[in-house]
Every structure is written in C-alpha cells, then in structure tokens.
N, C-alpha and C positions, 0 to 999 in steps of 0.2 A: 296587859297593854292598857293604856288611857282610853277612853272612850274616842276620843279625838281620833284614834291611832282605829280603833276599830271601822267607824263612820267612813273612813278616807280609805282604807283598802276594802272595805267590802261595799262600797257604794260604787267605787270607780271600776271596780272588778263586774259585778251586774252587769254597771253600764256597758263598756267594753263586750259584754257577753249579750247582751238584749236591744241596746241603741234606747233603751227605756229609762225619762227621767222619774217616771212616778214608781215602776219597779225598784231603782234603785234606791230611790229615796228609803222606800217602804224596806228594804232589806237592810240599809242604812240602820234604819229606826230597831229592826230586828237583833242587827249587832251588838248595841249593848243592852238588850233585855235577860240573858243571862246573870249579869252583874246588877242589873236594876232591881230584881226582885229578891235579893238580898240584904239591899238596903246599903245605905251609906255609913262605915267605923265613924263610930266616937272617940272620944279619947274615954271614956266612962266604961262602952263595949267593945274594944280593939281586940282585945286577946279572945273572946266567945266569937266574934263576929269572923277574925281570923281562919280560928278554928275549923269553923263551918264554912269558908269560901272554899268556894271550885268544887262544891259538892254534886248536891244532885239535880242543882239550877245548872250545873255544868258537864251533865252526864249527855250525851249525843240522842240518846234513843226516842226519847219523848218529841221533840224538835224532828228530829230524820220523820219516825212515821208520820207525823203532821205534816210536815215535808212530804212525802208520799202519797199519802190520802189524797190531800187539796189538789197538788201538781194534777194527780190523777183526775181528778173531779174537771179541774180549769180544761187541762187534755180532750176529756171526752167531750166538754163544748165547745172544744176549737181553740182555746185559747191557752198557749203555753207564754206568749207575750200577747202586752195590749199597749197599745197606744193610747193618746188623750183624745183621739176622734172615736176610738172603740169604745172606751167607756163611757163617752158621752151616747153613744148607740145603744148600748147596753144599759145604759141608765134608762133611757127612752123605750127601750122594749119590755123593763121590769127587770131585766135579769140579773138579778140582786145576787144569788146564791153564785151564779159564774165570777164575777167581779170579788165577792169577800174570800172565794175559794181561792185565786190566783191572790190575792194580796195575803190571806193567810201563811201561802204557798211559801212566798219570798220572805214574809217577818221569819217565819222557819229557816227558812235559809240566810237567813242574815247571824239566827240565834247558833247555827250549827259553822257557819263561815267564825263566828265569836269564838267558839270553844277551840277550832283549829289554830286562828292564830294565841290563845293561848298557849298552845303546846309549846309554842317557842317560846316564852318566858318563864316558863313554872310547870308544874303537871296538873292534869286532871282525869277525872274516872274514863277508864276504858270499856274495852267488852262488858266489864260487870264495874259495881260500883267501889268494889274492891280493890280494885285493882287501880292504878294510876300512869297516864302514859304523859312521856312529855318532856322536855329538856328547857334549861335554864340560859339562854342565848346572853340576852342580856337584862339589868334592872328595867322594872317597867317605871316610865318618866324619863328615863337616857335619851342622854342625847345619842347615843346607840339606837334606842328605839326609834326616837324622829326621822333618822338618817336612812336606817333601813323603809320607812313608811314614805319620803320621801322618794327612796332610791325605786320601788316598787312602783309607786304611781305612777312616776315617769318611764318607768319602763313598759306599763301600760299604755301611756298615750303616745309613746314613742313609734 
C-alpha cells in the first residue's frame, strides 16, 4: 500500500478506537516505519532493494513484543489512553517514562497495523521468517487501493 493509504486507515482506525488525536497521529507515524527503514528504490538499486522488501522490517514479532512491553509499562501507570490535558500533567509531574512508553506503545502498533494491511496486497513473513502469508487483492497505487481506503474510512466514521 502507499504510505498515504497506510496514515488514513491506521490513524482513523486508533482514533475511532481511543477518541485520541495524539495517539493516532503517533500510530499514524508508526504505519509506515516498516517501509521507511528500508529505504526508498532507485532506479540504480530496484531489483536488490526489491529483493529484500517485506522482509524482516516486515516480519510482526519485534513490533508485537514492543507492542506488549510498553502497552504493559503505560497499563501499569494507568494509562492505556491519554489525552492532551494528561500529558501536559504528566509532563509537570516528570513522568517521562509513562508518556514515551504509551507513545512507543502506538508507533508499534501502527508498525504491526502496517504489515497487516500489507497482507492484502502482496505477502510477507509469518510465524517464522520463512514462511510468507498474504494475498494479492489489488496493485498498490490502484485506484482499487484508494477506493477500498476510502470505502474503509467512511465506514469508520459512519
């Protein structure tokens, strides 16, 4: 999927799920860190860079337990959502580690929310790295893609 396409379903999904714009934003941001830290093809490195997408920047497990950890960390202070009046509270009391733990929490989840909806365009590693799960719906850049990311959001705020 575009990054576009990632940003718009996993930001309005959060939100819909939290009523939080800084969570979602932040989860937002997490969506395409998968794809980010691979770097953008050349026309010089297309077929190496190819090669090597949807690997192991896009394998679930590293993301889920970060996922895990933090959520757990935020949990045990209270906070599995925050608002922009908590963190300004939180800022004012020092509590620095609750605050990066829930925002770590959500980049995770935005990066694992990333890899799911690739499974609809293409595959990537499952249970192990070997293995590949995933189905080819449609081109990513389609006007197929828009319409389903479209057709999703407003079914969201519907």
């Amino acid at each position: 999927m575009k990054w576009v396409s990632h940003k718009l379903i996993t930001g309005s999904t959060v939100f819909i799920l939290t009523g939080s714009p800084i969570l979602s934003i932040i989860s937002a941001t997490g969506s395409i860190f998968p794809d980010l830290i691979e770097g953008m093809p050349t026309e010089h490195n297309y077929n190496a860079w190819r090669k090597n997408h949807r690997q192991i920047s896009h394998w679930y497990f590293q993301y889920l337990m970060t996922f895990l950890i933090t959520i757990g960390i935020a949990g045990y202070n209270g906070y599995i959502n925050i608002t922009t009046k908590e963190i300004i509270y939180l800022l004012s009391v020092h509590s620095y580690s609750c605050i990066l733990s829930l925002f770590i929490a959500y980049f995770s989840l935005g990066a694992l929310m990333h890899i799911i909806q690739d499974c609809i365009c293409g595959t990537v590693p499952g249970i192990t790295m070997d293995e590949r799960i995933g189905m080819k719906f449609f081109k990513v850049g389609s006007i197929k893609e828009f319409a389903i990311v479209l057709l999703f959001v407003l079914a969201l705020i519907s």
